[in-house]
Each structure stands twice: as structure tokens, then as C-alpha cells.
C-alpha positions as CSV (number, residue, x, y, z in Angstrom):
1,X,78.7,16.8,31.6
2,X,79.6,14.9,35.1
3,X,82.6,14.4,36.0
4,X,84.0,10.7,35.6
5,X,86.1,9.1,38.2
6,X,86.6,5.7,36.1
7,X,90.8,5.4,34.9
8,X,91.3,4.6,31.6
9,X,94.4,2.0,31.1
10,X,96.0,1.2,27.7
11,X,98.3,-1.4,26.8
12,X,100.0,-1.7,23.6
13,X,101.4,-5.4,22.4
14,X,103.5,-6.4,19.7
15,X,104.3,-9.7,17.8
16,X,107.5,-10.7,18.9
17,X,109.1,-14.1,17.7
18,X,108.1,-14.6,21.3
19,X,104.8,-14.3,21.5
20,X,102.9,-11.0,22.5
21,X,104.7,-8.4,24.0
22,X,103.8,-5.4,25.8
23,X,105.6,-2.5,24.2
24,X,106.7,-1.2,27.5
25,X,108.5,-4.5,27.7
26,X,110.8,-3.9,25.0
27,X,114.6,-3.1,24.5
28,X,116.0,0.0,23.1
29,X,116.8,-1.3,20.0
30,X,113.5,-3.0,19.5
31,X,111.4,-0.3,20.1
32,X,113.5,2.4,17.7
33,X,112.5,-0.3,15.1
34,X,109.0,-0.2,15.9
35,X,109.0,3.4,15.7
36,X,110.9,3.5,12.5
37,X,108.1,0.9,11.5
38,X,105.5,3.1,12.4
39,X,106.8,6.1,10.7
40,X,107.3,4.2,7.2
41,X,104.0,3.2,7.5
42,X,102.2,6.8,7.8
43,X,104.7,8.5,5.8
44,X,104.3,6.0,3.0
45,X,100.3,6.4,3.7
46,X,100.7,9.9,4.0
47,X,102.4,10.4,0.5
48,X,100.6,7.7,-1.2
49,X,101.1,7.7,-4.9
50,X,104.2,10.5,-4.7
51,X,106.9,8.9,-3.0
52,X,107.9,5.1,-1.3
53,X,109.4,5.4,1.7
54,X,111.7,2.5,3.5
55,X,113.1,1.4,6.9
56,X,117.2,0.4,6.1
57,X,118.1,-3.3,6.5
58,X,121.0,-2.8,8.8
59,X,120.9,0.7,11.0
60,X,124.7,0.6,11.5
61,X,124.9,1.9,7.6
62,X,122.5,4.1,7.3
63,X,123.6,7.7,6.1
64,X,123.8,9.0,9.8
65,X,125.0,6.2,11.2
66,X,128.0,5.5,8.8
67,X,131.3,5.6,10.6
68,X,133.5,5.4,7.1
């Protein structure tokens, strides 16, 4: 098979209250959302039927992030 010399680009966008964003155009915070987002969504795919799987409301209390 011949070599090809043509780049392939990718660009991921998000729904922001915004408008479309490009995910490289994110904040730190937004983005570990997404990816907790993402992970719900395959986990919760990927154990369909077995177990539910939830992203928490507020980070801060979360069982690793609880400062009590």
C-alpha cells in the first residue's frame, strides 16, 4: 500500500452555555468534568444491566476530596 502524505486533523467541540467549544479550549475544571462525563457514560454502557454508575454533584465532597 502507497504511502500517503495527506495529514489528518481532528477537532473535538463541546456544548458549552457558550456555544461550541473546542475541547482544547477548555479550563481545567471543565475538562476533568467532561472526562468524568465520559467515563460514566462507558462504565454505565459497559456494565449495563449490573450496576449504575454516577458523576457527584459537587467534586469538593466527594469521598477523595473530603477535607472533614
Amino acid at each position: 500500500m502507497p504511502e500517503s502524505s495527506q495529514e489528518i486533523r481532528v477537532n473535538a467541540l463541546v456544548h458549552t452555555p457558550e456555544g461550541l467549544k473546542d475541547v482544547d479550549e477548555l479550563s481545567g475544571e471543565q475538562k476533568r468534568r467532561l472526562g468524568g462525563l465520559i467515563l460514566t457514560v462507558w462504565m454505565n454502557e459497559l456494565f449495563r444491566g449490573r450496576a449504575v454508575f454516577t458523576v457527584p454533584e459537587d467534586p469538593s465532597r466527594s469521598e477523595t476530596g473530603s477535607s472533614k
